[in-house]
C-alpha positions, 0 to 999 in steps of 0.5 A: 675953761669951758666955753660954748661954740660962740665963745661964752664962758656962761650965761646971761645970769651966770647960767652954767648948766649947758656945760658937758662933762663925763668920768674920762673928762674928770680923769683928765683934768686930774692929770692937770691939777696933779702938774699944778699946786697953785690954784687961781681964781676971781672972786665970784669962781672962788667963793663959789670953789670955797663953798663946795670943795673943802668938804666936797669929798667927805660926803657919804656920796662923793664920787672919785672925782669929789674925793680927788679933787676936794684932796687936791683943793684943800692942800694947793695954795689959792690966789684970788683976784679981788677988790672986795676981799682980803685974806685974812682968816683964808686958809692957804689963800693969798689976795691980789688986789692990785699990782697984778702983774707984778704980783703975778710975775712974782709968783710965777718965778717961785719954784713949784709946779703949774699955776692953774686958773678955773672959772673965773673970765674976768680975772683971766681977761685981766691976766690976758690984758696984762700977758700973764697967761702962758697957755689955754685949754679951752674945752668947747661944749657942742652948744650955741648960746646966743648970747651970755658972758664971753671970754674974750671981752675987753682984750686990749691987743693981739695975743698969738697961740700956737696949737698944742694938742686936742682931745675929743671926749664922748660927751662931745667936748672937744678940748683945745690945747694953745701955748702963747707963741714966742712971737709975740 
């Protein structure tokens, strides 16, 4: 999840163009996607996933990473948290709309590889308050907003982290790596 030095995921209005990427960023989240074949959104990240990658890589212009991860997109299982949609006529997606812990608990227990979540703070603050988020990786742009959507609204109690791993890339993100302590 990409977050601003004080702690917002977005702007006030959703803004996202304070947001620092670069090529090693992009090969870098690649080595991500290729550990996970469940991709999980909210509704609003998803809609706006779903408009973009399905086609993304056969555009005359697409760049590597447009190619790779519109690949990727198409062929992951997707799950949406949502109660305005259901998933009929979704290719590949599954609807969560209630019982999210026991849905989510339910999927995690099947074989396969890593459930990604992008975007998406409110669902992720949902799953946090329901202790279905095993790790973090937050990448901090260089910028202060002042103000905007934060991650970390309405969490109900105290989630330990033990810190993993950093990377820094020349765009000036800095990518933090927490798992959940098992000292809960």
């Amino acid at each position: 999840m990409h977050i601003s030095l004080d702690g917002f995921v977005a702007g006030l209005n959703g803004e996202m163009d304070w947001i620092n990427l670069d090529e090693s960023m992009f090969d870098f989240i690649a080595t991500m996607t290729n550990k996970a074949d469940t991709a999980l959104y909210g509704r609003v990240t998803y809609e706006m996933m779903q408009s973009y990658w399905p086609t993304a890589g056969e555009e005359p212009n697409a760049s590597k990473h447009d190619k790779e991860h519109s690949t990727w997109y198409n062929k992951v299982s997707k799950i949406v948290l949502s109660k305005t949609i259901n998933d009929s006529g979704l290719h590949n997606t599954k609807v969560i709309s209630d019982q999210l812990s026991d849905n989510i608990n339910k999927i995690k227990q099947q074989d396969g590889k890593n459930i990604l979540i992008f975007g998406s703070p409110r669902a992720s603050q949902s799953l946090l308050n329901q202790d279905l988020i095993d790790e973090f990786w937050l990448f901090v742009n260089p910028v202060i907003l002042g103000q905007g959507m934060p991650l970390f609204k309405n969490i109900t109690g105290t989630t330990k982290l033990k810190f993993v791993e950093s990377k820094t890339f020349a765009c000036g993100v800095i990518a933090i790596h927490y798992e959940k302590s098992q000292t809960n």
